[in-house]
C-alpha positions in Angstrom: 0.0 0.0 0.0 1.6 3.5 -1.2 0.7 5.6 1.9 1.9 2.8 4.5 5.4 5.0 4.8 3.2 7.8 5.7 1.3 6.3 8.1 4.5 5.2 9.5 5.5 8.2 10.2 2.1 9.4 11.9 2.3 6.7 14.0 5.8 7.6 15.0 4.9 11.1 16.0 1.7 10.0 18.0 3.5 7.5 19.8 6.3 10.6 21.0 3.8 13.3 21.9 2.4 10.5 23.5 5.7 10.8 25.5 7.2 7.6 24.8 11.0 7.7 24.3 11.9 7.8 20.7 14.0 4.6 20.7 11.0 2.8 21.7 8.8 4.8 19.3 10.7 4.0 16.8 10.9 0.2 17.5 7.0 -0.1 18.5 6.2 1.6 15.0 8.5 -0.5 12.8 7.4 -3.7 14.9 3.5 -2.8 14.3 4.1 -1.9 10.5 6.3 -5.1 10.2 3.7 -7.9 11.3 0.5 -5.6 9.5 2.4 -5.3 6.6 5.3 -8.3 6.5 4.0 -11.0 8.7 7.0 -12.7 10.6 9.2 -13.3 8.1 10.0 -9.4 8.1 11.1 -9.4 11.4 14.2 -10.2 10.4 14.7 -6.8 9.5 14.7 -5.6 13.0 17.0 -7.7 14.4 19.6 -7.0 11.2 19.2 -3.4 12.3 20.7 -4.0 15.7 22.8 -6.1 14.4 24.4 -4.0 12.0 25.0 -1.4 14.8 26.8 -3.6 16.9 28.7 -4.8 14.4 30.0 -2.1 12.4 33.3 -1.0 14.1 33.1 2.3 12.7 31.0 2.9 15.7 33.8 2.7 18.0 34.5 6.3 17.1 31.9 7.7 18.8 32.8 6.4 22.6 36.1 7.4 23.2 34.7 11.2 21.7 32.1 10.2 24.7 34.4 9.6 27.6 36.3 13.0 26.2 33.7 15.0 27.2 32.8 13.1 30.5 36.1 13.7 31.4 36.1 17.3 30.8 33.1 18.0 32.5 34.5 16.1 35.1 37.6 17.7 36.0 36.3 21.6 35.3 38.3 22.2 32.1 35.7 24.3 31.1 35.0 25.8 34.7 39.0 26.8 34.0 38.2 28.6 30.3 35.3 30.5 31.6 37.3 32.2 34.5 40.2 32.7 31.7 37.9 34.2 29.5 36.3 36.7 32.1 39.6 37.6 32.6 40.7 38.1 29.1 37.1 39.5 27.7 36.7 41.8 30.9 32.5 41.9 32.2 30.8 44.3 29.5 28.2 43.4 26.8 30.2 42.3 24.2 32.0 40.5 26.8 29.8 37.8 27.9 28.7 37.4 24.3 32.2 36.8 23.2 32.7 34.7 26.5 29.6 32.4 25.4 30.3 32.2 22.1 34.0 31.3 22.6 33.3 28.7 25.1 30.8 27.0 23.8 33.3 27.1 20.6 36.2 25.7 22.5 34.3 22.9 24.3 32.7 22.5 20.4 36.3 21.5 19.1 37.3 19.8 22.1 34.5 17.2 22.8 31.1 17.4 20.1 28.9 16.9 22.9 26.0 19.2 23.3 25.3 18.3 27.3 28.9 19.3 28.1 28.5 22.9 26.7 25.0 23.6 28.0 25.9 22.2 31.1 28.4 24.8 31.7 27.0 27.8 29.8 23.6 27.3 31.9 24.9 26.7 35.1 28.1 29.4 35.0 26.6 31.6 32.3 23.4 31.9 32.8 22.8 33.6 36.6 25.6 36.3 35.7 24.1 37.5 32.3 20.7 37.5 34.4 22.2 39.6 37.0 23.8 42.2 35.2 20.6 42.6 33.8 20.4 40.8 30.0 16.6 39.8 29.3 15.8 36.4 29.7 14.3 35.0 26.9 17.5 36.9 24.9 19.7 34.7 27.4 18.0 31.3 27.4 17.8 31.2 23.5 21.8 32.4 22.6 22.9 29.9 25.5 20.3 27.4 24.1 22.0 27.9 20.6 25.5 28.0 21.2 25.5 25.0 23.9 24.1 23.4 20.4 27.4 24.0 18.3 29.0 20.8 19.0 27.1 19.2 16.4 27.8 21.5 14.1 31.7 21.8 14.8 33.9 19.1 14.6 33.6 16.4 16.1 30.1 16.4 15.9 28.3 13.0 16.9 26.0 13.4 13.9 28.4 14.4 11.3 30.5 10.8 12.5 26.8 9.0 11.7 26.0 10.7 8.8 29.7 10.2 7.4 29.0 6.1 8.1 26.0 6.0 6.5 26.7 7.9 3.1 30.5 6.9 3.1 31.4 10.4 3.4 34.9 11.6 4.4 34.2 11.8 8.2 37.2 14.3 8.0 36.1 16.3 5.5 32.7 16.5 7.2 34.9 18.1 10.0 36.6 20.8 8.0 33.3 22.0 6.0 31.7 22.3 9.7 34.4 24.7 10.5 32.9 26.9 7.8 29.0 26.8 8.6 29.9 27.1 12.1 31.7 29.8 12.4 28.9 32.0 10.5 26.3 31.0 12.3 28.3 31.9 15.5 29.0 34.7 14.2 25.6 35.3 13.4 24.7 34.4 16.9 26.8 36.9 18.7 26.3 40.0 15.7 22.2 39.7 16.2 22.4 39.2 20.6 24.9 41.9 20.3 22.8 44.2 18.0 19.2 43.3 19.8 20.5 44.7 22.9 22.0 48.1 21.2 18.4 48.3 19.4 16.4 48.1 22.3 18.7 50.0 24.1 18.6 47.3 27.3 21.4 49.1 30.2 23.2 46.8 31.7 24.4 47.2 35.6 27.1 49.8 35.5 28.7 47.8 38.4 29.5 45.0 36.1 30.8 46.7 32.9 34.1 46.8 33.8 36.3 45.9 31.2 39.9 47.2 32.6 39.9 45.7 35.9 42.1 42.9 34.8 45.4 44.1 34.0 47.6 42.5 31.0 49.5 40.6 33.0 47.0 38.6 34.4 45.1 38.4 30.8 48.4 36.9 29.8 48.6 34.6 32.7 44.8 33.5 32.4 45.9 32.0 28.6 47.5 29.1 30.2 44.0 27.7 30.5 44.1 27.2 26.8 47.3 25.3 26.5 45.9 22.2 27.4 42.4 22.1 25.3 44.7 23.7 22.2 47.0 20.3 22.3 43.8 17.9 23.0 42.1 19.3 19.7 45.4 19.3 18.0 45.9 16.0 18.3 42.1 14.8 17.7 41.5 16.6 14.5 44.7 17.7 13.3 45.3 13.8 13.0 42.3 13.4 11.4 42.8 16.6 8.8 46.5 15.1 7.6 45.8 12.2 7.0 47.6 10.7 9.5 44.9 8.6 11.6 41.5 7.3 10.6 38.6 9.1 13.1 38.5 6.2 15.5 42.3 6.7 16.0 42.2 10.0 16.3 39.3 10.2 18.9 41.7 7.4 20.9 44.7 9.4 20.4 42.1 12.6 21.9 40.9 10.4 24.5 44.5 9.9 25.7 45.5 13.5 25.5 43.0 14.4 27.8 43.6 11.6 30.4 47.1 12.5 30.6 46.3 16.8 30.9 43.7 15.4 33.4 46.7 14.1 35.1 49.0 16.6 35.1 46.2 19.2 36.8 46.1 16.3 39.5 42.3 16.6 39.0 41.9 12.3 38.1 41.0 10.7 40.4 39.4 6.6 40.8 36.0 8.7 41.4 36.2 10.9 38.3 37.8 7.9 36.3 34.9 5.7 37.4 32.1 8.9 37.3 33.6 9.3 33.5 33.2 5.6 32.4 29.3 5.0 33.9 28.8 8.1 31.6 30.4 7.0 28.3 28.7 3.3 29.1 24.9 5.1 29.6 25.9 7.7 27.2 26.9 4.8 24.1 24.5 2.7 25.1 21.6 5.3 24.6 23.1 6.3 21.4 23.7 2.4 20.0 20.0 1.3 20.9 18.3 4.7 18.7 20.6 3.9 15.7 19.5 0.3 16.0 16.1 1.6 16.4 16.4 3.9 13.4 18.2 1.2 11.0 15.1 -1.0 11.7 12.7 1.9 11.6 14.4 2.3 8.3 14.5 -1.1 6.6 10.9 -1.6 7.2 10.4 1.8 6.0 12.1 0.8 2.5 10.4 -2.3 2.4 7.3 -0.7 2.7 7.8 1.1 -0.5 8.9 4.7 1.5 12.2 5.1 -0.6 10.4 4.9 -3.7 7.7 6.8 -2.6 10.5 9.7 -2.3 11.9 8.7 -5.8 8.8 9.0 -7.6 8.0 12.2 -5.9 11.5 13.5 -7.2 10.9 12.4 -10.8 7.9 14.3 -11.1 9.9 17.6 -10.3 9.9 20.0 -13.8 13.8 18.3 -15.3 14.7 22.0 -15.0 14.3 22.8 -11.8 14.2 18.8 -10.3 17.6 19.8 -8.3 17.0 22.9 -6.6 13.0 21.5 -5.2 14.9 17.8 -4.2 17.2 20.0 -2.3 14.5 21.8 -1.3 12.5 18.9 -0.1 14.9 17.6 1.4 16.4 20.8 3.8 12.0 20.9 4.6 11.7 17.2 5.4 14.9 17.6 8.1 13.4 20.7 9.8 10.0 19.4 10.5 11.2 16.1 11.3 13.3 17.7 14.0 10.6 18.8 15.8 9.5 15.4 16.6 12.1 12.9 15.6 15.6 12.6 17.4 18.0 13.9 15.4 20.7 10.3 15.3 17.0 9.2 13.8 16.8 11.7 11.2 20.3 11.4 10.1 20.0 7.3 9.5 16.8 7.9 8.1 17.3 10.2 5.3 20.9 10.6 5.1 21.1 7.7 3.1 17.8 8.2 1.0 18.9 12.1 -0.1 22.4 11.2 -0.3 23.3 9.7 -3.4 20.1 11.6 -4.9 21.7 14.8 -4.7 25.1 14.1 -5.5 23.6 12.7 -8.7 22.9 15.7 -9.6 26.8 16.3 -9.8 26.4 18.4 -6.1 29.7 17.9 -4.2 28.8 15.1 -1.6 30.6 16.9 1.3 28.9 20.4 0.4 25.7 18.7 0.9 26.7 16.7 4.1 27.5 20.0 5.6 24.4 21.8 4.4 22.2 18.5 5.8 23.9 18.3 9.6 23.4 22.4 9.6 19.8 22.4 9.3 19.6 19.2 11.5 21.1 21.4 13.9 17.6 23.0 14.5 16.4 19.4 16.2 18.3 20.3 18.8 16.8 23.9 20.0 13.0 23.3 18.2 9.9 22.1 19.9 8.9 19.6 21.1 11.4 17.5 21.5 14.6 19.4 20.8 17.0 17.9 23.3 19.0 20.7 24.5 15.5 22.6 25.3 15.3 19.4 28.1 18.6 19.7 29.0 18.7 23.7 29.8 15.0 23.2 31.5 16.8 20.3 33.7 19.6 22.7 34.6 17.7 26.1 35.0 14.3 24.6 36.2 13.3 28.1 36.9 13.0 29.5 33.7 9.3 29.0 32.2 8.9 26.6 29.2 6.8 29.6 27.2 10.2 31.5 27.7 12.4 28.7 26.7 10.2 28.0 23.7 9.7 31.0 22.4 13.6 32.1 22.8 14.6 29.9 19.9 12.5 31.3 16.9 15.1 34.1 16.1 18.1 31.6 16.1 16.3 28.7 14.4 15.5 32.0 11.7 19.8 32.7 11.8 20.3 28.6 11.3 18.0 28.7 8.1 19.8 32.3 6.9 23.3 30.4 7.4 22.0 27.5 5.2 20.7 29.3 2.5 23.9 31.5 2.4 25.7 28.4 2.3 24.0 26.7 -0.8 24.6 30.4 -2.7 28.0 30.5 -1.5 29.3 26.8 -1.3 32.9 28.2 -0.9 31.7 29.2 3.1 31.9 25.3 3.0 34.9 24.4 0.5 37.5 26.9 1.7 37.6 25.2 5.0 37.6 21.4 3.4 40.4 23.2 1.0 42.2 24.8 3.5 42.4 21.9 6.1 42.9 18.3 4.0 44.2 20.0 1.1 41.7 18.5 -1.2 
């Protein structure tokens, strides 16, 4: 039946606003569809999906990356660039944007996890923005945003998925990041910056202080960096020459930080142990939703859904079939994010869109870069962008109408920064140019 892949996906969405966790969701749905619509013999399919996942040693590149930012968190290495960046940045304005925006940049290239970032940016950031007297809902969504950049900047989680499943240059993934990144960062910080000159929102004179730190100490306070500059040296300099595979590299990373853990004297058994629960609950979440979504996915296809898509592309005008596929497909990842996790999305239609597109003689890591950008919105639209449960977790105080409605502007910078990306792919290639000479 043609329209069984679309009731698949109604039934997904019912079963997650019915608040059942999307792994589950995605495993009741493909089990339902599967004996309706394959009898037994399909449930094969399901158990090849978690098969696949736990047998594809690809994967291992995504735990040590794990236990990297575990470890981090951990031992305060981004309690340690915060105060160096007060210090450096001083306490005005512009200050605590740059300060949130570099942080959450740093911790970006050091670790791709988003719950590292918005863990510190909410719990450090947050109260002393708030008390020199930004607005809230201008607060919760630029901290919201930028605790979201690590899966945008290398190493991103989902640009390591989406590089297994289209048999993309996970590296190359990396260095076109660099270039979307940085402009919606920039972005990011121009428009906060801006919004608060508009409306002319004073801030406590008490706190705009930017010369009570003299250079000697701004100096001093750069010894922070040392560390985190060798970790992401080694991690994706290795991976950008050439010289080890992403699995290596995130090893090599993993080590780095064990041994700069060290040499603070802040590892200890406790944070060793604290560090490994966290990687085991952390991979083990991640493994059982890609298992999900390969299964979700195979039943889809057998159901006719990838065809479906095909035969909607061929009836696109010949002229204009490219641009309204790449259309389609930038509209189908932002409304899916709203509902669907985005590990989900990525398995779902990375593979579906993929060769598509680059049939159309598109670069294929232009187009990965431009798919994991607007996937990026998952994370910060309702109503089940994860980092808008993370931030409520850590700042329970602050309203859900005010977290919600905080986003819009940024998820409206994400689009901007795609679009301005497809007109000027070099934004993308410079970096991939720049970094593995290719």
């Amino acid at each position: 039946m043609w329209f069984s892949p679309l009731l698949m996906f109604l039934l997904l969405i019912l079963f997650i606003l019915l608040k059942i966790p999307v792994a589950f969701a995605l495993l009741l749905t493909s089990t339902v569809f599967t004996m309706l619509f394959l009898g037994l013999e399909g449930l094969y399919l399901l158990v090849n999906g978690f098969f696949n996942t736990m047998s594809n040693w690809a994967f291992t590149a995504v735990i040590p990356f794990i236990f990297m930012s575990a470890l981090m968190d951990e031992c305060g290495m981004g309690i340690d660039m915060f105060q160096a960046l007060q210090k450096i940045f001083g306490k005005g304005k512009i200050a605590y944007i740059m300060i949130v925006t570099c942080l959450s940049y740093m911790i970006s290239l050091m670790s791709g996890a988003v719950a590292s970032a918005l863990s510190i940016l909410a719990l450090l950031v947050y109260p002393s923005m708030i008390k020199i007297g930004f607005p809230q809902k201008l607060v919760t969504g630029f901290i919201l945003v930028a605790g979201s950049l690590p899966q945008l900047i290398p190493p991103s989680l989902n640009m390591i998925m989406y590089g297994l499943y289209t048999e993309t240059s996970i590296g190359k993934l990396f260095a076109g990041g660099l270039g979307t990144g940085s402009l919606m960062a920039a972005l990011f910080t121009l428009y906060t910056y801006m919004y608060l000159t508009f409306k002319k929102i004073s801030l406590a004179s008490t706190e705009i202080k930017t010369g009570e730190v003299d250079l000697r100490e701004k100096i001093k306070a750069l010894k922070n960096f040392v560390g985190p500059f060798v970790i992401i040296l080694v991690t994706l300099g290795s991976i950008y020459r050439g010289i080890a595979t992403p699995t290596e590299a995130a090893s090599l990373g993993a080590i780095t930080t064990l041994i700069y853990a060290g040499f603070r004297k802040r590892l200890t058994l406790t944070v060793l142990k604290k560090c490994l629960l966290t990687t085991l609950r952390t991979t083990s979440f991640i493994f059982f939703i890609v298992s999900a979504s390969i299964s979700f996915g195979a039943v889809f296809s057998a159901l006719g859904g990838k065809s479906l898509v095909r035969d909607l592309i061929t009836s696109f005008p010949s002229a204009y079939a490219h641009i309204l596929t790449i259309a389609l497909a930038i509209t189908l990842v932002f409304l899916l994010g709203m509902f669907l996790e985005t590990f989900s999305i990525t398995i779902i239609l990375g593979p579906l869109f993929h060769p598509i597109i680059t049939g159309f003689g598109y670069d294929p890591i232009w187009w990965g870069v431009i798919f994991c950008t607007i996937l990026l919105t998952g994370f910060i639209t309702p109503p089940v962008g994860m980092s808008l449960y993370i931030f409520k977790n850590l700042r329970p105080e602050v309203p859900w109408n005010v977290i919600y409605g905080s986003v819009w502007p940024y998820v409206l910078l994400m689009v901007i920064t795609v679009i301005t990306s497809i007109i000027f792919p070099e934004i993308i290639t410079f970096f991939v140019r720049m970094l593995t000479g290719r």
